[in-house]
PDB file of N, CA, C, O and CB in Angstrom:
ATOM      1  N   UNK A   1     -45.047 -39.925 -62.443  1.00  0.00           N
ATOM      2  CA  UNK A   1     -43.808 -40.037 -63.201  1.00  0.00           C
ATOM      3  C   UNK A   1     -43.250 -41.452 -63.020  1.00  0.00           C
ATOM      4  O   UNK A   1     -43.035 -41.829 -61.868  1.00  0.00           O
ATOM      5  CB  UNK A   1     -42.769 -38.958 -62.744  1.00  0.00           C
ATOM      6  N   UNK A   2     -43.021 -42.187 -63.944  1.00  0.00           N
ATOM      7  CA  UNK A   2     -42.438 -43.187 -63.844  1.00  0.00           C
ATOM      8  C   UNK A   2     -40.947 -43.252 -63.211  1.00  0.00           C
ATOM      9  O   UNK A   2     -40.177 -42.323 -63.455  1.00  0.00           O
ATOM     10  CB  UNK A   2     -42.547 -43.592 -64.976  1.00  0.00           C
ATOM     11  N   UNK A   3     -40.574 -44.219 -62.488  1.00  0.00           N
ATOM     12  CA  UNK A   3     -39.054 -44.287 -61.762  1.00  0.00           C
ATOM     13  C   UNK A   3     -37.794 -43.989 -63.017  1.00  0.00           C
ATOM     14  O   UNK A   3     -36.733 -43.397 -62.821  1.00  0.00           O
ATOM     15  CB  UNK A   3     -38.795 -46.132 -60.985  1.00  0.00           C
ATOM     16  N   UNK A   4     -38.050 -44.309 -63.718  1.00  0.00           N
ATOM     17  CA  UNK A   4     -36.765 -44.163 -64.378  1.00  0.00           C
ATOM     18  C   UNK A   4     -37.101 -42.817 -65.800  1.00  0.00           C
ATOM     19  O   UNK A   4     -37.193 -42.931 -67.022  1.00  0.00           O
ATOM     20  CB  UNK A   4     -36.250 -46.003 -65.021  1.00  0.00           C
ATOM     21  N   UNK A   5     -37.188 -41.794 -64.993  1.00  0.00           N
ATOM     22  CA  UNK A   5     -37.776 -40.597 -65.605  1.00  0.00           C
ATOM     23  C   UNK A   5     -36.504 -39.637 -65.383  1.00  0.00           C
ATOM     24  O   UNK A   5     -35.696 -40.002 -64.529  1.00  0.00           O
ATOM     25  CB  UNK A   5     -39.294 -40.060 -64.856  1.00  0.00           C
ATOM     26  N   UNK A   6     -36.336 -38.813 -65.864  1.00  0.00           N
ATOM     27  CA  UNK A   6     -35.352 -37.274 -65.492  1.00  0.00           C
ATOM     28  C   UNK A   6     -36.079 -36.585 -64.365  1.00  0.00           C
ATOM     29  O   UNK A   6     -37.280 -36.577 -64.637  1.00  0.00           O
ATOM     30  CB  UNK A   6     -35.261 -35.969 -66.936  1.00  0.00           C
ATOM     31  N   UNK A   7     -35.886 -36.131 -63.461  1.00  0.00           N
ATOM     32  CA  UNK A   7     -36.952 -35.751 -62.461  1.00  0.00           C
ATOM     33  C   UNK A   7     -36.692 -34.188 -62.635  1.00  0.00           C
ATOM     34  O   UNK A   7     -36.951 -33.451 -61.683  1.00  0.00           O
ATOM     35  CB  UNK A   7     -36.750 -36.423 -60.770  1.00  0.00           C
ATOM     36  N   UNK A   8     -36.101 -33.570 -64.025  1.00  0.00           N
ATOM     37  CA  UNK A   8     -36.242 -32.491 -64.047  1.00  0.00           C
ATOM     38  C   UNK A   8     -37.122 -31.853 -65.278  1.00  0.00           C
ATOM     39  O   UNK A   8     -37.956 -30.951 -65.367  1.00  0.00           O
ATOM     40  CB  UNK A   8     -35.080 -32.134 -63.896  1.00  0.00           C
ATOM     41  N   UNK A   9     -36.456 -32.862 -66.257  1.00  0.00           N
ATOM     42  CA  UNK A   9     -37.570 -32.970 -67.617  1.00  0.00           C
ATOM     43  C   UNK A   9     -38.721 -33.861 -68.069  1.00  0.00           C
ATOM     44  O   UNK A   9     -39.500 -33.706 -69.009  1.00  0.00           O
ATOM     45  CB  UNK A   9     -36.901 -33.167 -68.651  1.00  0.00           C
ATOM     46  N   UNK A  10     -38.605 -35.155 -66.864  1.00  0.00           N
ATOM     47  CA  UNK A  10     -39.596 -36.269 -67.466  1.00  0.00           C
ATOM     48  C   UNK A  10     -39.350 -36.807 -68.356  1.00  0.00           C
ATOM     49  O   UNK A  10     -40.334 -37.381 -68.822  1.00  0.00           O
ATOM     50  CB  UNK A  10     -40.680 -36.012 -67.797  1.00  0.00           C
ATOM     51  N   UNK A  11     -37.758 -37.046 -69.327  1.00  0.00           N
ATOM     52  CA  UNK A  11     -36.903 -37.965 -70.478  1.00  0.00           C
ATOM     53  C   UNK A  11     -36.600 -39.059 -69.911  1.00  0.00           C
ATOM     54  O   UNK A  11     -35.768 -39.226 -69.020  1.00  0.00           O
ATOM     55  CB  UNK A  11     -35.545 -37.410 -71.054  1.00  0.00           C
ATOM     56  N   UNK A  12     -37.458 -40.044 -70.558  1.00  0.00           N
ATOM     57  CA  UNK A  12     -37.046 -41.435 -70.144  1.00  0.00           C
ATOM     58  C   UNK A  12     -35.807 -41.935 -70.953  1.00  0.00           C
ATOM     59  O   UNK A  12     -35.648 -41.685 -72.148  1.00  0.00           O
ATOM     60  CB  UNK A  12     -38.259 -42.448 -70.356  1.00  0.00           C
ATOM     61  N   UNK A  13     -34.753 -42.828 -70.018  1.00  0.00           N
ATOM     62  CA  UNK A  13     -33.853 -43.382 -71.235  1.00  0.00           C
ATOM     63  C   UNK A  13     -34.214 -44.277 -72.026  1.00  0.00           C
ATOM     64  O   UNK A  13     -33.355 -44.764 -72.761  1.00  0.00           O
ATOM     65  CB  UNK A  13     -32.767 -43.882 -70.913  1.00  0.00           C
ATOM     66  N   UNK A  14     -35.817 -44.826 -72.110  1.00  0.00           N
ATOM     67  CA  UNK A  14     -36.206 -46.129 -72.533  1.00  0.00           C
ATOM     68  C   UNK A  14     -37.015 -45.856 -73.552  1.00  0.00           C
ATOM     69  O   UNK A  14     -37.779 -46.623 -74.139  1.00  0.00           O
ATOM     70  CB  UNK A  14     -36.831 -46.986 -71.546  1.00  0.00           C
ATOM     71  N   UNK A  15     -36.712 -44.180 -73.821  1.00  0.00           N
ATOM     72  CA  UNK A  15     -37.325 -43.936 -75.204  1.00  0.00           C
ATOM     73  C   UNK A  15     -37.021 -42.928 -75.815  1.00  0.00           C
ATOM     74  O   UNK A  15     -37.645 -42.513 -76.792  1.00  0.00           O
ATOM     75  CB  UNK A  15     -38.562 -43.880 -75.255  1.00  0.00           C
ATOM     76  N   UNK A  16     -35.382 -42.057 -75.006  1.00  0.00           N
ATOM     77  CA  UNK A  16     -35.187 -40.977 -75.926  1.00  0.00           C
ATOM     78  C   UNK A  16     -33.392 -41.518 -75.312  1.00  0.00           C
ATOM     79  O   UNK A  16     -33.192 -42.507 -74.607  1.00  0.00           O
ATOM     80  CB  UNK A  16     -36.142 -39.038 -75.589  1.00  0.00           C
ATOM     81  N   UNK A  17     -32.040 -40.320 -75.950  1.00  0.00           N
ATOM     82  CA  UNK A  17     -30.987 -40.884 -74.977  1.00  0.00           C
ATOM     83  C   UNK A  17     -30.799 -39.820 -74.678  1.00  0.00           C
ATOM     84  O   UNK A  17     -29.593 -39.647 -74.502  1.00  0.00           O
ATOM     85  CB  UNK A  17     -29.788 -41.701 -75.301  1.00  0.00           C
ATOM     86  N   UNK A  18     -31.571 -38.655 -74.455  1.00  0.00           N
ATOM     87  CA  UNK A  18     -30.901 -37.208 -73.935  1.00  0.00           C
ATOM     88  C   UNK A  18     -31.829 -36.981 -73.466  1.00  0.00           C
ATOM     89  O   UNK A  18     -32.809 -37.710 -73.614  1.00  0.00           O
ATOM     90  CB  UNK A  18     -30.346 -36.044 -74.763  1.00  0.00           C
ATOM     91  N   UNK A  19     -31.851 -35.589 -72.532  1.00  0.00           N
ATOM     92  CA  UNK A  19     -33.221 -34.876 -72.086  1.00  0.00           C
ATOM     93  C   UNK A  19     -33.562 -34.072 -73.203  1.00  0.00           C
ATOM     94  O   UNK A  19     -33.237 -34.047 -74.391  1.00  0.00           O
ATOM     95  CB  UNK A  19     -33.141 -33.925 -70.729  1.00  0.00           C
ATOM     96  N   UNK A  20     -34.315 -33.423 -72.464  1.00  0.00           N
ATOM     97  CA  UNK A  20     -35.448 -32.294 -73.619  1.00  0.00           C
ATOM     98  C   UNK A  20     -34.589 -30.959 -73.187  1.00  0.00           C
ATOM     99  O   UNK A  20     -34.075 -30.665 -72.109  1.00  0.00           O
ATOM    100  CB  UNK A  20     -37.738 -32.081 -73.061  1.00  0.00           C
ATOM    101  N   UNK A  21     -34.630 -30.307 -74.371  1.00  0.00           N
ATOM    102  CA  UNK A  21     -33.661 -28.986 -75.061  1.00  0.00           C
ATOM    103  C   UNK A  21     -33.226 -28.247 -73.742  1.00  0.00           C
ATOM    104  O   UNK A  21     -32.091 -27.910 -73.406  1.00  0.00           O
ATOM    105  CB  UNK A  21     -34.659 -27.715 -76.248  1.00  0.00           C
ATOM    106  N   UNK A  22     -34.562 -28.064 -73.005  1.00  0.00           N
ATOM    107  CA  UNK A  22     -34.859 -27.157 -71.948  1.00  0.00           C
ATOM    108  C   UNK A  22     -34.543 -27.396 -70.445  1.00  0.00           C
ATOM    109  O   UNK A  22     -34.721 -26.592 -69.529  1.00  0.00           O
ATOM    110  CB  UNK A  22     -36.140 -26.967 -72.035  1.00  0.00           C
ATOM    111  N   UNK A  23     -33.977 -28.811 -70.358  1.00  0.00           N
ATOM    112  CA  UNK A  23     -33.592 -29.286 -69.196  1.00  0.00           C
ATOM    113  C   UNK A  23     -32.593 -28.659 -68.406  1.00  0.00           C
ATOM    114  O   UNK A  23     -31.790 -28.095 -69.149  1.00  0.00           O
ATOM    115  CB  UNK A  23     -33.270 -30.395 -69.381  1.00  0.00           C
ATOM    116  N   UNK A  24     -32.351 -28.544 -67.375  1.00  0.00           N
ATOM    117  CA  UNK A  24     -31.316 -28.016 -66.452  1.00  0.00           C
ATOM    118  C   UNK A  24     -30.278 -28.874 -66.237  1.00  0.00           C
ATOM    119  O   UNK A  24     -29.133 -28.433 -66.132  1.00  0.00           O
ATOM    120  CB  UNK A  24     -31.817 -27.681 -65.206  1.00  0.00           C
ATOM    121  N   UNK A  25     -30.578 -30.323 -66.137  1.00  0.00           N
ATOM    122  CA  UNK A  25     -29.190 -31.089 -66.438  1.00  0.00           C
ATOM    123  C   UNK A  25     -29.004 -31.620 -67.841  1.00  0.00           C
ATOM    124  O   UNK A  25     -28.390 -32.684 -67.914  1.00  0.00           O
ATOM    125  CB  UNK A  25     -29.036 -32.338 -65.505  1.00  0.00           C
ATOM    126  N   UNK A  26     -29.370 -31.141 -68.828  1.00  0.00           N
ATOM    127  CA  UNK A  26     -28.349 -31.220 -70.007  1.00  0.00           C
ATOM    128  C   UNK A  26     -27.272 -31.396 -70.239  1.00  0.00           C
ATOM    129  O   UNK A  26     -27.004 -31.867 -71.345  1.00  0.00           O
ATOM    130  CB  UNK A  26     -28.240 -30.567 -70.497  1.00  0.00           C
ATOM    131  N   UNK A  27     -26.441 -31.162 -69.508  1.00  0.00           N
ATOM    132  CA  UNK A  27     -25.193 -31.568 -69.742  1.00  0.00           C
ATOM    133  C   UNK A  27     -24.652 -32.928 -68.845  1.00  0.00           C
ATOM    134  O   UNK A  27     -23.609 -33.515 -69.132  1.00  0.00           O
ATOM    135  CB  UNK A  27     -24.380 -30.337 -69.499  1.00  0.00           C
ATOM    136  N   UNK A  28     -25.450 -33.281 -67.833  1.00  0.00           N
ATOM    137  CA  UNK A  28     -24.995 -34.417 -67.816  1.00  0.00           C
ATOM    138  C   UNK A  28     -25.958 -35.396 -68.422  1.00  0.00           C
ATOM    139  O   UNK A  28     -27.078 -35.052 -68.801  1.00  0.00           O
ATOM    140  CB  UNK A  28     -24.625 -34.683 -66.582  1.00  0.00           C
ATOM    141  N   UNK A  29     -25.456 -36.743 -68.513  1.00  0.00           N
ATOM    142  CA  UNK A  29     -25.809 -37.874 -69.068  1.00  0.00           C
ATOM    143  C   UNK A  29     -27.308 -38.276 -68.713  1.00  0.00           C
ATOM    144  O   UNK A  29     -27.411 -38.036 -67.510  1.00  0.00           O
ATOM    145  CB  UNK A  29     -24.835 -38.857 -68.670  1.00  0.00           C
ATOM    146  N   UNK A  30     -28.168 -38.630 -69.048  1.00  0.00           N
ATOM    147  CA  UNK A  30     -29.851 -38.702 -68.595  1.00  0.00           C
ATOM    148  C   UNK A  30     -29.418 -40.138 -68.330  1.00  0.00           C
ATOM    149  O   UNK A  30     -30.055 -40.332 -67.295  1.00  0.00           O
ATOM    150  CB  UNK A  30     -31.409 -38.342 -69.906  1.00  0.00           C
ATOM    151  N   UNK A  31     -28.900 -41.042 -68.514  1.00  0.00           N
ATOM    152  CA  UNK A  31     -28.821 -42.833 -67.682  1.00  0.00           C
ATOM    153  C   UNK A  31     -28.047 -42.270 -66.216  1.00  0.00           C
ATOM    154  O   UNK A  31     -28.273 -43.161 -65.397  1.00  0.00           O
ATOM    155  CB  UNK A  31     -27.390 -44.463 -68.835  1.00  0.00           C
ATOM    156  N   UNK A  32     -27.177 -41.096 -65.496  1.00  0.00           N
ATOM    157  CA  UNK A  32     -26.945 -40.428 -64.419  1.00  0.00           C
ATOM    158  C   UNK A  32     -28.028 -39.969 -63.656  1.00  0.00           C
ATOM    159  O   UNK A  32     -27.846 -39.609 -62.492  1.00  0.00           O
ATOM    160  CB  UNK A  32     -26.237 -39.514 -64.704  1.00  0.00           C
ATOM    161  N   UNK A  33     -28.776 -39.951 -64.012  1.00  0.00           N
ATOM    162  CA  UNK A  33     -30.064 -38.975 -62.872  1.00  0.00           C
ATOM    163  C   UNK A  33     -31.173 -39.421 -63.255  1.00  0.00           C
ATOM    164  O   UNK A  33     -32.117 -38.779 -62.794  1.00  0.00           O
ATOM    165  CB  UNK A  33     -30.275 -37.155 -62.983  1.00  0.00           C
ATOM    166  N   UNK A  34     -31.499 -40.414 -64.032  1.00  0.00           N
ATOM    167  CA  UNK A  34     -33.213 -41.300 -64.289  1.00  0.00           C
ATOM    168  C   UNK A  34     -33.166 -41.828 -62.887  1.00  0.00           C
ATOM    169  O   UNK A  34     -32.260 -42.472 -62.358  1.00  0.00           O
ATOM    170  CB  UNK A  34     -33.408 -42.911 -65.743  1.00  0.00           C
ATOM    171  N   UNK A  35     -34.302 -41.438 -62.388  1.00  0.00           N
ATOM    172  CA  UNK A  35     -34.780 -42.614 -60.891  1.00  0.00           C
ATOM    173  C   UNK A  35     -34.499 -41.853 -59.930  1.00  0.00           C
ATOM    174  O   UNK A  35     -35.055 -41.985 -58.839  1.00  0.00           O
ATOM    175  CB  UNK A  35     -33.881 -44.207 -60.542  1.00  0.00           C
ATOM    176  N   UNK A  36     -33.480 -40.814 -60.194  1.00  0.00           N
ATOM    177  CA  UNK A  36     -33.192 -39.681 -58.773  1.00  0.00           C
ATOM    178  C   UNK A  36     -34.432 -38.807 -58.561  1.00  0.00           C
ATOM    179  O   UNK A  36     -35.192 -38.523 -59.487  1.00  0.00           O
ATOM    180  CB  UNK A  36     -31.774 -38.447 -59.047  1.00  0.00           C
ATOM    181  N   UNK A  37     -34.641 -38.293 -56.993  1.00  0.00           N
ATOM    182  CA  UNK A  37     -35.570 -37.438 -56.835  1.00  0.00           C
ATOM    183  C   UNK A  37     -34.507 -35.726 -57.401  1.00  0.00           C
ATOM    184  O   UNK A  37     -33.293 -35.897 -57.510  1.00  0.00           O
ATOM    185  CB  UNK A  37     -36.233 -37.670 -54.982  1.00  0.00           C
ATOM    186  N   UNK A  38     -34.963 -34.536 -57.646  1.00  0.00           N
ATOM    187  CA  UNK A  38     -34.355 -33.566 -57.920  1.00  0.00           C
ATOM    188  C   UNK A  38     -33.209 -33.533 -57.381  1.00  0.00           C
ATOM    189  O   UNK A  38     -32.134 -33.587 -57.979  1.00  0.00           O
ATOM    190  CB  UNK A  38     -34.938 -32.659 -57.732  1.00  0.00           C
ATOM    191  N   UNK A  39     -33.427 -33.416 -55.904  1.00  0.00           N
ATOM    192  CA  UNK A  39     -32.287 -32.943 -55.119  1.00  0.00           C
ATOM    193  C   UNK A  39     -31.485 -34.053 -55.155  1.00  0.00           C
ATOM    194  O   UNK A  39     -30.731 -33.919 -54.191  1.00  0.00           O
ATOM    195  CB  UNK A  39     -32.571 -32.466 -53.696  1.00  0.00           C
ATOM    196  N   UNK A  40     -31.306 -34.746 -55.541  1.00  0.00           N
ATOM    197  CA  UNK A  40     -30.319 -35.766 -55.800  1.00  0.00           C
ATOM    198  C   UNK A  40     -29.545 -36.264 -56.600  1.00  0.00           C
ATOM    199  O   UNK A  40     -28.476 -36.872 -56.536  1.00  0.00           O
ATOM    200  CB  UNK A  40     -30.578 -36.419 -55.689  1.00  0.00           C
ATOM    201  N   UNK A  41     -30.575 -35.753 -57.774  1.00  0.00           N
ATOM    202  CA  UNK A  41     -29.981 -35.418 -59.481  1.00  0.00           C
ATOM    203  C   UNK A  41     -29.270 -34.303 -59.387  1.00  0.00           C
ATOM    204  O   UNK A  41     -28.129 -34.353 -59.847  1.00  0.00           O
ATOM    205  CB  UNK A  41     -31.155 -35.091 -60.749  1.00  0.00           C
ATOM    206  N   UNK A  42     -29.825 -32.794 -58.670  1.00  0.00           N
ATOM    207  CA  UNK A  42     -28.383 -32.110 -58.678  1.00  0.00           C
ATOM    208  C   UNK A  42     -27.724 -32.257 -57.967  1.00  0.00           C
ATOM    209  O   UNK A  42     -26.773 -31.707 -58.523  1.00  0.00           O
ATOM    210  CB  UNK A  42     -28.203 -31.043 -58.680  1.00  0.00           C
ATOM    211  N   UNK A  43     -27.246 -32.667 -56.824  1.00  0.00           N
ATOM    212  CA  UNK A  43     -26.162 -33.242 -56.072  1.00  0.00           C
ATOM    213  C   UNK A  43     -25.317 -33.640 -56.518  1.00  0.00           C
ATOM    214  O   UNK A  43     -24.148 -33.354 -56.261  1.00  0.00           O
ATOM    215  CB  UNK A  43     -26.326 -34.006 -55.435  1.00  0.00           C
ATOM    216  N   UNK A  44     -26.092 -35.098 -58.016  1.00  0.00           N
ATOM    217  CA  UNK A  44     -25.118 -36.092 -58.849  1.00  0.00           C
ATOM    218  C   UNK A  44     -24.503 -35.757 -59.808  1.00  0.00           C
ATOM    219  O   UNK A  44     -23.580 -36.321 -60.395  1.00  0.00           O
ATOM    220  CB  UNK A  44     -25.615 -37.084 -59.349  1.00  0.00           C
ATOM    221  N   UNK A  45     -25.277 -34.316 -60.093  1.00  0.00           N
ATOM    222  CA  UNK A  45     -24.885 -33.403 -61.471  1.00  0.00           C
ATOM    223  C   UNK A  45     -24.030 -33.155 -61.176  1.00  0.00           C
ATOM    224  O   UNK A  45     -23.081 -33.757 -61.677  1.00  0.00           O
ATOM    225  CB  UNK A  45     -25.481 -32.265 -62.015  1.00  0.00           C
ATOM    226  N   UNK A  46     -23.696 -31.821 -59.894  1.00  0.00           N
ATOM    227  CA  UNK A  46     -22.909 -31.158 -59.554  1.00  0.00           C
ATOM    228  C   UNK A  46     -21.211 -32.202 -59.221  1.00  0.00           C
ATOM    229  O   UNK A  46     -20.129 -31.874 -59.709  1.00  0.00           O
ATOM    230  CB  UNK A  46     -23.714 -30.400 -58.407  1.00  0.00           C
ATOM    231  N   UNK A  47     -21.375 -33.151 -58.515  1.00  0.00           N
ATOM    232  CA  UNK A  47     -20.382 -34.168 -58.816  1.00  0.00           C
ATOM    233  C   UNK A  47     -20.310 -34.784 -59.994  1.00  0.00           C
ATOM    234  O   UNK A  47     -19.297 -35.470 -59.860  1.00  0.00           O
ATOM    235  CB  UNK A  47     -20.447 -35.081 -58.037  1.00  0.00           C
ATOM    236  N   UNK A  48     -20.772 -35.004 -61.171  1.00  0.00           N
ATOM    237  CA  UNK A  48     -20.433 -35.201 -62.520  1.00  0.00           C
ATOM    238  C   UNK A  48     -19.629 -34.226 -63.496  1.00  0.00           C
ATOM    239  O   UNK A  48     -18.757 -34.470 -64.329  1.00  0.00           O
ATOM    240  CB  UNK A  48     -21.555 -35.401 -63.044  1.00  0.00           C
ATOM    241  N   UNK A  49     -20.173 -33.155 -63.136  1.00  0.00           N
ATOM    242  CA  UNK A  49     -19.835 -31.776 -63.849  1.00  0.00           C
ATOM    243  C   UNK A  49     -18.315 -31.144 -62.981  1.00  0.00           C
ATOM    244  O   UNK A  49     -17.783 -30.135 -63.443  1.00  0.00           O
ATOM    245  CB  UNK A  49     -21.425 -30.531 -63.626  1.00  0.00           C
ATOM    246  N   UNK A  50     -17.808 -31.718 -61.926  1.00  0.00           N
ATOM    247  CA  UNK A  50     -16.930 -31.461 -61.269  1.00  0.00           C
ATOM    248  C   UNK A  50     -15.712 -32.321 -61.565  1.00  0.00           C
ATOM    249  O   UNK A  50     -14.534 -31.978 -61.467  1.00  0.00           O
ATOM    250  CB  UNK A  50     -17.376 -31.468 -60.113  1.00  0.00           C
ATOM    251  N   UNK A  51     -16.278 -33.691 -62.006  1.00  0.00           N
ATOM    252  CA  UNK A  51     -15.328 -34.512 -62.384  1.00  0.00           C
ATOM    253  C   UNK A  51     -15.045 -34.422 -63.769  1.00  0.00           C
ATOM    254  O   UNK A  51     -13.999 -34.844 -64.261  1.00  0.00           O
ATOM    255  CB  UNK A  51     -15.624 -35.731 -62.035  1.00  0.00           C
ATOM    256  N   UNK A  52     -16.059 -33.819 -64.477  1.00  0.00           N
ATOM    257  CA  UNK A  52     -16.013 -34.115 -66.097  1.00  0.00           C
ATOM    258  C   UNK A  52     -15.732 -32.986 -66.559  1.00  0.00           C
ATOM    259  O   UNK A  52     -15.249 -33.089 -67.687  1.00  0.00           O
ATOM    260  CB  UNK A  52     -17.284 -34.641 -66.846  1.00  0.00           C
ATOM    261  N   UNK A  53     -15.841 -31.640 -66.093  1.00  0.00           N
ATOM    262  CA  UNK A  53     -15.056 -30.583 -66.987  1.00  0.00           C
ATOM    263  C   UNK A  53     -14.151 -30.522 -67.637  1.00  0.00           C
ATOM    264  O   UNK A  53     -13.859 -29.462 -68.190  1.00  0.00           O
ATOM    265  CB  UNK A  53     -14.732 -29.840 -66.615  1.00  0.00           C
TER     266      UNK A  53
END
């Protein structure tokens, strides 16, 4: 997987600007969690989605 991948869907921002339909962080921003390992993307989710509701 390349570094700057979704590490949940594999959506790069350098060629799409969202994840794929089926992703689990969909709702946050894919330039937020490209380059994170999982557990770190939801960590960043869960503090995104806490601030942004």
């Amino acid at each position: 997987m390349p570094p700057r991948q979704c590490p949940a869907c594999d959506a790069a921002p350098s060629e799409r600007d969202t994840h794929y339909a089926d992703c689990p962080l969909q709702d946050v921003p894919l330039s937020q969690v490209a380059g994170l390992t999982l557990d770190e993307a939801r960590a960043k989710a869960a503090r995104w989605r806490s601030r942004n509701a």
